[in-house]
N, CA and C atoms as a LAMMPS dump frame, in Angstrom:
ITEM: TIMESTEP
0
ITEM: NUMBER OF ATOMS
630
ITEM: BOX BOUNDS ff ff ff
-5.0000000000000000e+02 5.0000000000000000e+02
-5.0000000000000000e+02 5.0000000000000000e+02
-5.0000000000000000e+02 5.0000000000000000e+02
ITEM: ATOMS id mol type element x y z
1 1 1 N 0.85 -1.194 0
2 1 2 C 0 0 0
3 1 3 C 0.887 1.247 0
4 2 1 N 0.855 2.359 -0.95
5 2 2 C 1.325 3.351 -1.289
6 2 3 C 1.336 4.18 0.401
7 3 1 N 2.102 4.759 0.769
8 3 2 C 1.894 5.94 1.66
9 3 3 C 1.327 7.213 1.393
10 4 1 N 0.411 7.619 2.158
11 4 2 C -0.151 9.018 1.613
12 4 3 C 0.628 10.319 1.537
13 5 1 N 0.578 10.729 0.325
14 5 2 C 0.671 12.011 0.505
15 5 3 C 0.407 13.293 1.406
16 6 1 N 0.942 14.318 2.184
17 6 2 C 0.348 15.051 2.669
18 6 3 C -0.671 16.334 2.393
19 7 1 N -1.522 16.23 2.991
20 7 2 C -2.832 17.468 2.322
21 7 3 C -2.498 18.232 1.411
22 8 1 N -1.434 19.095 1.798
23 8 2 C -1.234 20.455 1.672
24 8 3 C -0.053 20.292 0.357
25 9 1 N 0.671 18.984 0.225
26 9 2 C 1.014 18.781 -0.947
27 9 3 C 0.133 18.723 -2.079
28 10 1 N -0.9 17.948 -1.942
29 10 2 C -1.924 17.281 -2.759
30 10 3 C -3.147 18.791 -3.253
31 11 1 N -3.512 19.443 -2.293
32 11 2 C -3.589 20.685 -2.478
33 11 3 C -2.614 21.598 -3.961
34 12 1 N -1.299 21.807 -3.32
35 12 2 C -0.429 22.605 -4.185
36 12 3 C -0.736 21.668 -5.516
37 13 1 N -0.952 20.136 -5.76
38 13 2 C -0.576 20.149 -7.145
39 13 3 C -1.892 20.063 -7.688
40 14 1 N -3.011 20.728 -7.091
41 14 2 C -4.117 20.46 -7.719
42 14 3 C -4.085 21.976 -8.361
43 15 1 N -3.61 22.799 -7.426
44 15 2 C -3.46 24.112 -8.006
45 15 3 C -2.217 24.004 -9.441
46 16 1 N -1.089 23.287 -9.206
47 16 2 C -0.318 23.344 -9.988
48 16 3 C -1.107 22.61 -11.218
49 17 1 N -1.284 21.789 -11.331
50 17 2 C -2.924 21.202 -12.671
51 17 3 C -3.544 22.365 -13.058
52 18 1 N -4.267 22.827 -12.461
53 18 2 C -5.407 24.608 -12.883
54 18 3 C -4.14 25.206 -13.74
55 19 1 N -2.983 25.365 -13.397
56 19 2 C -2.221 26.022 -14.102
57 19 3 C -1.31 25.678 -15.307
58 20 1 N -1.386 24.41 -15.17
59 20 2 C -0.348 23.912 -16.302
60 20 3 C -1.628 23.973 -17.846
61 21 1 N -2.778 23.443 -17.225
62 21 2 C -3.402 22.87 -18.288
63 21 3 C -3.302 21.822 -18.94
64 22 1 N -3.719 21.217 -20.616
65 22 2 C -3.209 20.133 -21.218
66 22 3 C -1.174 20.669 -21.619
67 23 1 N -0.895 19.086 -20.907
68 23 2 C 0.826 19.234 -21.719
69 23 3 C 1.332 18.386 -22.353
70 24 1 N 0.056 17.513 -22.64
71 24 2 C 0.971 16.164 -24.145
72 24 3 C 1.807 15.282 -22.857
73 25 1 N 2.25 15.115 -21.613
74 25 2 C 2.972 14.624 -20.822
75 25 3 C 2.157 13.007 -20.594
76 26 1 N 2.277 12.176 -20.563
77 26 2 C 1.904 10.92 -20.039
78 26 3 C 1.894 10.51 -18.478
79 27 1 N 1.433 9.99 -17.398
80 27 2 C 0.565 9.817 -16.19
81 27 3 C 2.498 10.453 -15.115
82 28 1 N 2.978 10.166 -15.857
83 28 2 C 4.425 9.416 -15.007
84 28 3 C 5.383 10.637 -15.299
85 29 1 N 5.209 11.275 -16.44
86 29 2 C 5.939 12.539 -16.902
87 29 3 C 5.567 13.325 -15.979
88 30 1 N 3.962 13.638 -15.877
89 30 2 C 3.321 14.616 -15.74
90 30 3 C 3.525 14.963 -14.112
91 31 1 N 3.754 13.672 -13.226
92 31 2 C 3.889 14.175 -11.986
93 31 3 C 5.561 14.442 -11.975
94 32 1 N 6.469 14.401 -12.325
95 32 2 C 7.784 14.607 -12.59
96 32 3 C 7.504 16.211 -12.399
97 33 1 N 6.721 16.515 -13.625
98 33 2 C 6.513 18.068 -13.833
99 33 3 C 5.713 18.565 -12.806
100 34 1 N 5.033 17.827 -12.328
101 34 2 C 4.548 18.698 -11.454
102 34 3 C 5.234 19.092 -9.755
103 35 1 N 5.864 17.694 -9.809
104 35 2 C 6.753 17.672 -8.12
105 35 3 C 7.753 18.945 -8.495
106 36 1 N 8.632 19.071 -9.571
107 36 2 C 9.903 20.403 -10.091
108 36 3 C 8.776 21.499 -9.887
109 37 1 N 7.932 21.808 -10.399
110 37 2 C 7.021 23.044 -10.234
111 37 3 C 7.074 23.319 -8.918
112 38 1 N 6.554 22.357 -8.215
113 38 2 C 6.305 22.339 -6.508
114 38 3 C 7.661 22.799 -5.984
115 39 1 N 8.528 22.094 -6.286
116 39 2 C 9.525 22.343 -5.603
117 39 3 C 10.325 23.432 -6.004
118 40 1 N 10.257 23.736 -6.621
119 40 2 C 10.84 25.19 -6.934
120 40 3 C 10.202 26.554 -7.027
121 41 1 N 8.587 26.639 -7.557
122 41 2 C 7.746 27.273 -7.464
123 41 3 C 7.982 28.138 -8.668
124 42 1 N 8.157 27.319 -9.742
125 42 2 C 8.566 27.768 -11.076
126 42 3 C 7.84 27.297 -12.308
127 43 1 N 6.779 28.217 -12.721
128 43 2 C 6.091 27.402 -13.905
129 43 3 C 7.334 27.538 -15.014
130 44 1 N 7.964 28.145 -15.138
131 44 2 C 9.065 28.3 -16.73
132 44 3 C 9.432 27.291 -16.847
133 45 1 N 9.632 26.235 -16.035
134 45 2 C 10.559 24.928 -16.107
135 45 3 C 10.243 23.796 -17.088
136 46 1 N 8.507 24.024 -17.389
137 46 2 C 7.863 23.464 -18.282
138 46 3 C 8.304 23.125 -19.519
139 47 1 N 8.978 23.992 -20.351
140 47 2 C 9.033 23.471 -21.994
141 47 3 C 10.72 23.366 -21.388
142 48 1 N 11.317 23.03 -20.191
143 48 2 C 12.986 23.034 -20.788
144 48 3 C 12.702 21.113 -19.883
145 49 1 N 11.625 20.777 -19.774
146 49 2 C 12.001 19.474 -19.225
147 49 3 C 11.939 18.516 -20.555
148 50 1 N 13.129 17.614 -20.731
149 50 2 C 13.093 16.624 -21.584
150 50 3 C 13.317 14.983 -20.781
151 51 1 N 12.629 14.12 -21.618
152 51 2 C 12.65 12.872 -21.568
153 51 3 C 13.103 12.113 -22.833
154 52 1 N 14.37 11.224 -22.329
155 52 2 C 14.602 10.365 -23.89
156 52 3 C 13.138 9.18 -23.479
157 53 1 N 13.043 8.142 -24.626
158 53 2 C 12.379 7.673 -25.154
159 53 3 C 11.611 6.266 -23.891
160 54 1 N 11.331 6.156 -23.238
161 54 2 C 11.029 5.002 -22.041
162 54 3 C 11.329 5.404 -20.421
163 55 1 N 11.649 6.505 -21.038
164 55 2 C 13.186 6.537 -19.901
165 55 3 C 12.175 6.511 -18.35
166 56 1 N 11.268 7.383 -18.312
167 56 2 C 10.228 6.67 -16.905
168 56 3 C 10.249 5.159 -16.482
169 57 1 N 9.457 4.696 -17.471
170 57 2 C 9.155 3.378 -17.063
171 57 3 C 10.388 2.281 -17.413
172 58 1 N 11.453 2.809 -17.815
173 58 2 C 12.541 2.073 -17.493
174 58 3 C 13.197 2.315 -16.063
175 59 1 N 12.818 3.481 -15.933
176 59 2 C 13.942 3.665 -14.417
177 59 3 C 12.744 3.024 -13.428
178 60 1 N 11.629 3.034 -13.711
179 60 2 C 10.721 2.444 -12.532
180 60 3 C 11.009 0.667 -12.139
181 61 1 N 11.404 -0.141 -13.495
182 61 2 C 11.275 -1.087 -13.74
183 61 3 C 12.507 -1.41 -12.489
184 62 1 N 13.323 -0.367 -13.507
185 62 2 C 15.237 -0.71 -12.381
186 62 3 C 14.884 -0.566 -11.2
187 63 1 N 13.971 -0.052 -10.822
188 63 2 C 13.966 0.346 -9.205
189 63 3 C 13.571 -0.669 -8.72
190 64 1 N 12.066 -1.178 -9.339
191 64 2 C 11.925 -2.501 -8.463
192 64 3 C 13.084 -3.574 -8.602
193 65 1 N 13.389 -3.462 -9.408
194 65 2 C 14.858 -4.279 -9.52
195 65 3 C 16.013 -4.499 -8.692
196 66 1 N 15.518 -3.313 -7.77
197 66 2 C 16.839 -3.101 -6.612
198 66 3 C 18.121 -2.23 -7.018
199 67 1 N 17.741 -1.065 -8.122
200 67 2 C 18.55 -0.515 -8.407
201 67 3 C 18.84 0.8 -7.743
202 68 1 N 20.762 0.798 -7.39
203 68 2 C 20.97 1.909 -6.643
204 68 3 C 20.723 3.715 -7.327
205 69 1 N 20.761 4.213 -6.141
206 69 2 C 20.593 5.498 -6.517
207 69 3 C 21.87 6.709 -6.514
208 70 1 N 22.52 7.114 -7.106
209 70 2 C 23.686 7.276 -6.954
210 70 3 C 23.613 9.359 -7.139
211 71 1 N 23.85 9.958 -6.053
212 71 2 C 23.5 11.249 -6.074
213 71 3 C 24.801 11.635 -6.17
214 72 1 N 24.936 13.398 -6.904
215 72 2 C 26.422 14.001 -6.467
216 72 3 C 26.358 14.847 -5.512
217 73 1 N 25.468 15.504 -4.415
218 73 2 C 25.711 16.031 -3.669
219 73 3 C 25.043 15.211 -1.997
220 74 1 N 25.672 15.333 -1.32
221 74 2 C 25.051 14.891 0.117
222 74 3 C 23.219 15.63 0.407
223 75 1 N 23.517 16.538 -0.141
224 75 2 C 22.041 17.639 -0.277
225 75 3 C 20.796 16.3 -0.522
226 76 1 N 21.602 16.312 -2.324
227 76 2 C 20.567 15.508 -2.745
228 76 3 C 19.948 14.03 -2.593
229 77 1 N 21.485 13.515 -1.832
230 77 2 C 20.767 11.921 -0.826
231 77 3 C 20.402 12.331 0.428
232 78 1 N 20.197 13.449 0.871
233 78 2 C 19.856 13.64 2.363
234 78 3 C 18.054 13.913 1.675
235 79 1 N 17.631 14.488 0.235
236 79 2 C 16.737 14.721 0.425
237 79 3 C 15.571 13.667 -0.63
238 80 1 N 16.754 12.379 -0.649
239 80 2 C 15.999 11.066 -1.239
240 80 3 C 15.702 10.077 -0.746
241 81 1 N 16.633 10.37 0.381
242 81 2 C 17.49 8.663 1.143
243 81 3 C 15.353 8.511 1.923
244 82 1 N 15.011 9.771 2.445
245 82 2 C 13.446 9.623 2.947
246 82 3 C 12.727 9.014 2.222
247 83 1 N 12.5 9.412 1.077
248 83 2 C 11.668 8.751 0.421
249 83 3 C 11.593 7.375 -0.223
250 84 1 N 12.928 7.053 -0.645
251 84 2 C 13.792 5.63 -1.021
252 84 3 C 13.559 5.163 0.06
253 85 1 N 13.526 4.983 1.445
254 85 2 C 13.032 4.127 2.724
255 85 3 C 11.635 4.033 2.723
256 86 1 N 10.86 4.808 2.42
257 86 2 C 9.337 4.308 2.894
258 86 3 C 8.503 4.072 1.845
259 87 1 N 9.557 4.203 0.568
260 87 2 C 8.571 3.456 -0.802
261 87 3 C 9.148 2.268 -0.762
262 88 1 N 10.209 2.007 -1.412
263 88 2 C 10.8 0.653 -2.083
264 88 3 C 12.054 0.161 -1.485
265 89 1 N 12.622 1.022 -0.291
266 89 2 C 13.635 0.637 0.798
267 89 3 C 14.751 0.72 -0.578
268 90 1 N 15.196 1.651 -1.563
269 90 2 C 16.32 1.311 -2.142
270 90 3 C 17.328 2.117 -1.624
271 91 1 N 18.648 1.847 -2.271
272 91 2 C 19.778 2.17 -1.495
273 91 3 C 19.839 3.843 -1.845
274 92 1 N 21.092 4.547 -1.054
275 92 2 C 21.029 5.689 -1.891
276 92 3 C 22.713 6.08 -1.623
277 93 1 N 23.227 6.386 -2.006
278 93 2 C 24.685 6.476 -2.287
279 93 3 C 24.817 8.043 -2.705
280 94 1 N 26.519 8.568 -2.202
281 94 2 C 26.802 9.984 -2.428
282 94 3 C 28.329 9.535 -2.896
283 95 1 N 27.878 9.694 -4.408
284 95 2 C 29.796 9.772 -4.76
285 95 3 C 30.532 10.423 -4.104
286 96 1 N 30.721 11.356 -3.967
287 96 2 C 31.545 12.245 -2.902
288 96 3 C 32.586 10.96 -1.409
289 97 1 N 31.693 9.82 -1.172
290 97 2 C 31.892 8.846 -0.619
291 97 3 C 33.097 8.198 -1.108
292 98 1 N 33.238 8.327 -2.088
293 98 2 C 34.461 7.807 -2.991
294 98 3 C 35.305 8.103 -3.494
295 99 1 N 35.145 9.907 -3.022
296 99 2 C 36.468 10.961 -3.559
297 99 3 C 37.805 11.151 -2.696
298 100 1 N 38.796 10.973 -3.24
299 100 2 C 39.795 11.535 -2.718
300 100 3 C 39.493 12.68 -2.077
301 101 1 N 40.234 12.606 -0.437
302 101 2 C 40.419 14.261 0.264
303 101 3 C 41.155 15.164 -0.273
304 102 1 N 42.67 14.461 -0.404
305 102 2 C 43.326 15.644 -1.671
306 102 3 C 43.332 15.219 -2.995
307 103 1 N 43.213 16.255 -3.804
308 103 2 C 43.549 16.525 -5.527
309 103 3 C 43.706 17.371 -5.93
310 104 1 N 44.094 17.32 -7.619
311 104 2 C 44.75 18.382 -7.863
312 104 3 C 43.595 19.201 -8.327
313 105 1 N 43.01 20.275 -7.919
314 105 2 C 42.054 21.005 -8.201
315 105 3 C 42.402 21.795 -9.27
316 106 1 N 43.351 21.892 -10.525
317 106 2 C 43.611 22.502 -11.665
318 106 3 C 43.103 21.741 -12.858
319 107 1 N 43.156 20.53 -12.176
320 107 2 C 42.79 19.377 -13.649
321 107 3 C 41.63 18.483 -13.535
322 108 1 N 40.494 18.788 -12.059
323 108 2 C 39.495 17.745 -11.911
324 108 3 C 38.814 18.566 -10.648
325 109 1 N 37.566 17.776 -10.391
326 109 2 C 36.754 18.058 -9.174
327 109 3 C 36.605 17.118 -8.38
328 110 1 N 36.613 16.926 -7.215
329 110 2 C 35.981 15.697 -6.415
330 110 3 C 34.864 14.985 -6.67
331 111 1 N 34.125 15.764 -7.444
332 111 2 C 32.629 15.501 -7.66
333 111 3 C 33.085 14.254 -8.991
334 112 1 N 33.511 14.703 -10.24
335 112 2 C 34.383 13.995 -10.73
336 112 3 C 34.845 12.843 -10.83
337 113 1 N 36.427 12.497 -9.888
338 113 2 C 36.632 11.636 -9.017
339 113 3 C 35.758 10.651 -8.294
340 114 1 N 34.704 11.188 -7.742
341 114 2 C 34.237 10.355 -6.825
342 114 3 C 33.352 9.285 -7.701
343 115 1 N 32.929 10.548 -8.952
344 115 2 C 32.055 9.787 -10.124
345 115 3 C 32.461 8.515 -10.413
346 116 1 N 33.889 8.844 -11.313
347 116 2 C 35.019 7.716 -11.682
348 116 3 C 34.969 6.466 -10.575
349 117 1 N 35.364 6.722 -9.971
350 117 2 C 35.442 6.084 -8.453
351 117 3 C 34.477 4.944 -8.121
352 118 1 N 33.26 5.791 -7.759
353 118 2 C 31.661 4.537 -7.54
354 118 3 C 31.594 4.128 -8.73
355 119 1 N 31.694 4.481 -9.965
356 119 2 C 31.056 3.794 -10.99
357 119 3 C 31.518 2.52 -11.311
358 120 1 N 32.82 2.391 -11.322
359 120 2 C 34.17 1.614 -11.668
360 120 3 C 33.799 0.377 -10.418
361 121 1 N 33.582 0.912 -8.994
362 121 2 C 33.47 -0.012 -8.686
363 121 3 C 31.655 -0.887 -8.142
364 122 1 N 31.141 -0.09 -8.583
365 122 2 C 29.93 -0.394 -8.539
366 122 3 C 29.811 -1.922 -10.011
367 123 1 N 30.472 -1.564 -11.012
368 123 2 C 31.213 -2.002 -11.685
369 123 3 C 31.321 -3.438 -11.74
370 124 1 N 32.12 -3.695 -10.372
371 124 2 C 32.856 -5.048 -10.419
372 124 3 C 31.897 -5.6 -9.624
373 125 1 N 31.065 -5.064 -9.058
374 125 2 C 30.291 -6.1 -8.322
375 125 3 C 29.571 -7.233 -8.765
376 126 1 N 29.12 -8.347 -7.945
377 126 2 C 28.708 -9.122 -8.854
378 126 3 C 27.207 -8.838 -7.804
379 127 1 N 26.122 -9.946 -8.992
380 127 2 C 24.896 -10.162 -8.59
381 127 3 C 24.153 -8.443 -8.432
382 128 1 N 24.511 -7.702 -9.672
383 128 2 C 23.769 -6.729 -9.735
384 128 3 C 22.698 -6.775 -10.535
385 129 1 N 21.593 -6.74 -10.18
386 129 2 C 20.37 -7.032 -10.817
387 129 3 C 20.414 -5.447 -11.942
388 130 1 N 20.091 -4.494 -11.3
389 130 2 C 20.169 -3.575 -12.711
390 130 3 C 20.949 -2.491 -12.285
391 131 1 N 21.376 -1.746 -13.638
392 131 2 C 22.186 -0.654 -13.528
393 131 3 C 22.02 0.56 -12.686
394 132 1 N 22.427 0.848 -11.862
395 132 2 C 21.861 2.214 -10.858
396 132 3 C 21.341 3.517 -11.518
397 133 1 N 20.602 4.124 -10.852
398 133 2 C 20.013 5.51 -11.272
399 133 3 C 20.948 6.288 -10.82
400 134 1 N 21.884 7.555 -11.779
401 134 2 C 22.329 8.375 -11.444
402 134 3 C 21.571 10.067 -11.401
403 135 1 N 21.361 10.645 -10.364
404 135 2 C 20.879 11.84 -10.108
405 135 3 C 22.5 13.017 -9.695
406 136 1 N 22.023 13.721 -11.013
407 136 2 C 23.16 14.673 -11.051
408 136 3 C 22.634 16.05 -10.716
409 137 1 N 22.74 17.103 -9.557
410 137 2 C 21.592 18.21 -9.195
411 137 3 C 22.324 19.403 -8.953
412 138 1 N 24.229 19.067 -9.087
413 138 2 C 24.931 20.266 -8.716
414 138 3 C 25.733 20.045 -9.834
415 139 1 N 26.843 18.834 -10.118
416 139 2 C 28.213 18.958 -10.875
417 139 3 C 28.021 18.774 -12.261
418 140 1 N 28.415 18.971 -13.411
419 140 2 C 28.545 18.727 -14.679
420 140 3 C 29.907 18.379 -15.006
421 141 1 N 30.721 18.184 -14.148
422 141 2 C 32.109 17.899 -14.372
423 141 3 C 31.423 15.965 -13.773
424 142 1 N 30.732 15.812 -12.621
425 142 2 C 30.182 14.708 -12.653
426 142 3 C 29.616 13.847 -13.697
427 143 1 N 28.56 14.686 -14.127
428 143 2 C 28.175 14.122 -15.653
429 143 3 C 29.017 13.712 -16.661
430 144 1 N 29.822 14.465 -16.882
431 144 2 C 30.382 14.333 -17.926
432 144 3 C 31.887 12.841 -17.932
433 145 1 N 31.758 12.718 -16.762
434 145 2 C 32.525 11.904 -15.905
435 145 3 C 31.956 10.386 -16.385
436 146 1 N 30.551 10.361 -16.132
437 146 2 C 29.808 9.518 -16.335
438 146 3 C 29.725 9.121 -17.835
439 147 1 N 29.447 10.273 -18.712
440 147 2 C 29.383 9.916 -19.739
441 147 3 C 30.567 9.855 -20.339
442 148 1 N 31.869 10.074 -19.661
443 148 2 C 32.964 9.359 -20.192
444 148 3 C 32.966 8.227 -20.433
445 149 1 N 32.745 7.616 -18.745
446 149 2 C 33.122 6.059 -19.159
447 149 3 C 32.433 5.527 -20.348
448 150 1 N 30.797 6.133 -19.878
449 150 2 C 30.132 5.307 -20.913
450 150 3 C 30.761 5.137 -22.334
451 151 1 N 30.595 6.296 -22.977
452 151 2 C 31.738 6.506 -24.19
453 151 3 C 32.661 5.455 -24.35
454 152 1 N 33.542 4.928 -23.628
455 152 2 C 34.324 4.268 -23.142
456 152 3 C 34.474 2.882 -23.357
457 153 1 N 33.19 2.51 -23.219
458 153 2 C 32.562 1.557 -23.236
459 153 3 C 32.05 0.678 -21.594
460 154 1 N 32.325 1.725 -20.927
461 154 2 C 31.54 0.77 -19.721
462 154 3 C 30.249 0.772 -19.296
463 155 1 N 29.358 0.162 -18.335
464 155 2 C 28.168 0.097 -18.011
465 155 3 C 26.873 1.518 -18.501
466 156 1 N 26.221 1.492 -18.527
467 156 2 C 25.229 2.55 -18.845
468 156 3 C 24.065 2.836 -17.66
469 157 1 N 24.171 3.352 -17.096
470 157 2 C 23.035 3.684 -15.842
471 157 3 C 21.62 3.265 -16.266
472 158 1 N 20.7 2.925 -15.563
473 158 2 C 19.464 2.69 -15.874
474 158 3 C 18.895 4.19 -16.323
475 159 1 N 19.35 5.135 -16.157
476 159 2 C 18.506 6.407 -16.458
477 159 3 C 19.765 7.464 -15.157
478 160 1 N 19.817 8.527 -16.256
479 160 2 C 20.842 9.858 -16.062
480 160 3 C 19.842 10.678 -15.584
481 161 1 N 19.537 11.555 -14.476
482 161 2 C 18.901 12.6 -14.009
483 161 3 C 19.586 13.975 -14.529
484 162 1 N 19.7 14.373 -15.347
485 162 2 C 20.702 15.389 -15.373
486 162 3 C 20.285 17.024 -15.19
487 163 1 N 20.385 17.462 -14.362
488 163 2 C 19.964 18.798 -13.743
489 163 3 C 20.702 19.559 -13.176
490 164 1 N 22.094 19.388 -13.31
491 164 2 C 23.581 20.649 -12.618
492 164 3 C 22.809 21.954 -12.864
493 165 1 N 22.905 22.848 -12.093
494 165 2 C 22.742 23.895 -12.022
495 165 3 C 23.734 24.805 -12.236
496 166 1 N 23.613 26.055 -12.804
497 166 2 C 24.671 27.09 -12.678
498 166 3 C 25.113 27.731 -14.377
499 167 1 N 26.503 28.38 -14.673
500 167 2 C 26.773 29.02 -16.173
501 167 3 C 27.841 27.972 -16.841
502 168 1 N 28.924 27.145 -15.441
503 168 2 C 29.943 27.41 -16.759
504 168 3 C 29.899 25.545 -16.347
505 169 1 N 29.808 25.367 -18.188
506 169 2 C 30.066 23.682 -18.138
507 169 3 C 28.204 22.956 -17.92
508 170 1 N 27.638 23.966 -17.68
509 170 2 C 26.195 23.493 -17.277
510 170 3 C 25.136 22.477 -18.774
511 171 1 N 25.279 23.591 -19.142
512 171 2 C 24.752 23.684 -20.62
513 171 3 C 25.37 22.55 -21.402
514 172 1 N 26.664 22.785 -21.509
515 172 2 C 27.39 21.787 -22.512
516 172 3 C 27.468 19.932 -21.818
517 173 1 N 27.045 20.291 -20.516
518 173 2 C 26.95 18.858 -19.925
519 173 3 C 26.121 18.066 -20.47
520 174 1 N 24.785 19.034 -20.128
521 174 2 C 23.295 18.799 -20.755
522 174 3 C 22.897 18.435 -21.93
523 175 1 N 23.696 19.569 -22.793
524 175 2 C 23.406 18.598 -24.32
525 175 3 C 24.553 17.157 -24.579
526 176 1 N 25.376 17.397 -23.835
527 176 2 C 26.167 15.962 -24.208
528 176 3 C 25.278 14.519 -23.947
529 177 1 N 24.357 14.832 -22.969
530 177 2 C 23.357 14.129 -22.122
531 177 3 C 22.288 14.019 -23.553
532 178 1 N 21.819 14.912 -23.714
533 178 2 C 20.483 14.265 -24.454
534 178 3 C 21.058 14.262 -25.815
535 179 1 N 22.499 14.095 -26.372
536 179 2 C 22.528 13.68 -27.357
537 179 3 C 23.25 12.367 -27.534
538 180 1 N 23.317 11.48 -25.844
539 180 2 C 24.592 9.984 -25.567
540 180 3 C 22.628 9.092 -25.857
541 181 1 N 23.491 8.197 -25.805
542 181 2 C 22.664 6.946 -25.949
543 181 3 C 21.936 6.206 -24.296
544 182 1 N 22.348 7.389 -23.491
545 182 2 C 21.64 6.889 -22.111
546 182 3 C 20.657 7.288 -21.859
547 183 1 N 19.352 6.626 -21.492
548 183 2 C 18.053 7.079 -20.582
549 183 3 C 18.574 8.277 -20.097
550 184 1 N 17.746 9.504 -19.941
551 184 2 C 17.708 10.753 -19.307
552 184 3 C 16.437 11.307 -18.958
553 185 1 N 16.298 11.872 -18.073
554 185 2 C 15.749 13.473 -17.971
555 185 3 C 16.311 14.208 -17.443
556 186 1 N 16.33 15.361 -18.481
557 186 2 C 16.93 16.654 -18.022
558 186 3 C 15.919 17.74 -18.074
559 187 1 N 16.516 18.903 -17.793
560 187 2 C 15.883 20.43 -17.653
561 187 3 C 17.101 20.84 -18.079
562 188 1 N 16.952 21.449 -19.554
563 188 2 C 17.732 22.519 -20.414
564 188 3 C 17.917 23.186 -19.587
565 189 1 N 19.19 23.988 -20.332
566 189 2 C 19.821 25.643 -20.098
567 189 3 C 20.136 25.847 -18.198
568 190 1 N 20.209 26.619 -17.924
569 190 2 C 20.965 26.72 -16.233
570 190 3 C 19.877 26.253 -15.253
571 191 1 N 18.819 25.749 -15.322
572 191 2 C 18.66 25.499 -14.368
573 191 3 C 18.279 24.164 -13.675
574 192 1 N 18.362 23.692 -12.26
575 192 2 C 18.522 22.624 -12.017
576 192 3 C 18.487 22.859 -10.705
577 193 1 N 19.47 21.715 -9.762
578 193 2 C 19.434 21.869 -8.516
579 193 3 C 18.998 20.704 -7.364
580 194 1 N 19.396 20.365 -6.779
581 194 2 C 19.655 19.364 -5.786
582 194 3 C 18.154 19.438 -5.751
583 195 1 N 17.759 20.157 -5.323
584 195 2 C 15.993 20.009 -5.115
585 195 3 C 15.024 19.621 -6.508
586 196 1 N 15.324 19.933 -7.165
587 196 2 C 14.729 19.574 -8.053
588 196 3 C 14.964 18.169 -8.874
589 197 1 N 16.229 17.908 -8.853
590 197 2 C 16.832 16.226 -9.297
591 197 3 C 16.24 15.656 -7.927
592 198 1 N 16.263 15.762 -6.674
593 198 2 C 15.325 14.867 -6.427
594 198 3 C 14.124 14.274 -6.082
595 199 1 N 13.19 16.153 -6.204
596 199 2 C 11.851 15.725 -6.813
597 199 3 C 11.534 14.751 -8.227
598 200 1 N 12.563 14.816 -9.156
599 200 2 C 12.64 13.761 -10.096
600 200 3 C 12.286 12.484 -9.562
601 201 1 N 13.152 12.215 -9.025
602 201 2 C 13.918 11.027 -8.516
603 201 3 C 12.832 10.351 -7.845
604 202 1 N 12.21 11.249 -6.523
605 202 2 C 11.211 10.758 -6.064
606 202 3 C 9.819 10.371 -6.29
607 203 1 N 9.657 11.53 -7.507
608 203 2 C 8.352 11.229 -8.363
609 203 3 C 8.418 9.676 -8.618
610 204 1 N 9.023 9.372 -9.005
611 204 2 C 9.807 7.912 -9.851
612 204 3 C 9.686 6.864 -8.744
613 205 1 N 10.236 7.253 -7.464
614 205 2 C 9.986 6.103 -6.382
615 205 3 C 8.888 5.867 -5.665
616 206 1 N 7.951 7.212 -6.261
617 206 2 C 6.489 6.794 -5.6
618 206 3 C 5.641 5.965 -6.345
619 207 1 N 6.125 6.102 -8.14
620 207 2 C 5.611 5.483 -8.863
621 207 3 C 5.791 3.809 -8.781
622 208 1 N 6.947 3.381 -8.108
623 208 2 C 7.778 2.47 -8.294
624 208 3 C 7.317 1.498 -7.168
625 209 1 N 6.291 2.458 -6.053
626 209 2 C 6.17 1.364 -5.2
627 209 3 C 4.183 1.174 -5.114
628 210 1 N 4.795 0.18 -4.757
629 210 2 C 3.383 -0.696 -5.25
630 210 3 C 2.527 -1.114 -3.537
């Protein structure tokens, strides 16, 4: 049995509905769009949200699957790890967990690093039922980290959250994202944000639990 929502949430997105109107979005999109609205209190966000092709009901599938959740900021598993416990109990992980304390900060980021790091060894594990969900809500040096390896030829995430926020490296992360061959949703151009990748995220784990 699903857990209830609270009033005053359920409230805001009835108001957020009155306002969106019809958006061509499907049952699973549509609350995606509507939790980012909520949580940010931003109708503009509307035409910059993209979805590649399944990519919902593939990441729902991975979830029941037991697939991890792999965040780049502590922000954004402090504000999933809740909801991942009282839907579908999945794991939730902070690359940062896996970064070097020192580096050379001229040629890389921790965020980065830590990427390299969990992925590689998330990697070798055995008896992984499906590929983890990565939620990206601050770094694009992360992303792009990710979509190295892939490039690369290693594993492919069940679905890329991609939402870094900010000017420099933001943008060019983003389109590298919706033009790789990995499940995504993103939100074009600068904006993004720990809060909002994991209203994604969570939309997805409410869907996910049964």
């Amino acid at each position: 049995m699903k857990t209830p929502e609270h009033p005053i949430f359920l409230e805001s997105i009835i108001y957020i509905r009155s306002k969106l109107g019809t958006t061509g979005l499907n049952r699973i999109q549509q609350s995606i769009l509507e939790r980012i609205i909520h949580s940010s209190g931003d109708f503009s966000l509307q035409p910059l949200l993209r979805f590649s092709p399944g990519a919902c009901e593939y990441a729902i599938d991975a979830l029941k699957n037991c697939a991890k959740i792999l965040t780049d900021t502590r922000m954004a598993e402090a504000a999933i790890s809740p909801m991942a416990k009282r839907t579908i109990n999945a794991d939730t992980l902070c690359i940062l967990s896996m970064a070097p304390t020192t580096f050379d900060a001229t040629t890389t980021t921790k965020s980065a690093i830590g990427m390299t790091n969990i992925w590689l060894d998330l990697e070798k594990k055995e008896n992984r039922t499906s590929a983890p969900i990565v939620v990206v809500g601050s770094s694009p040096t992360a992303l792009i980290s990710l979509l190295d390896l892939v490039e690369a030829g290693h594993s492919k995430p069940s679905l890329i959250i991609g939402m870094p926020v900010g000017f420099i490296g933001v943008s060019e992360s983003k389109n590298r994202l919706l033009n790789s061959n990995c499940p995504y949703i993103v939100l074009e151009g600068s904006k993004g944000g720990a809060s909002l990748a994991a209203a994604t995220i969570n939309s997805l784990l409410r869907a996910a639990e049964t």
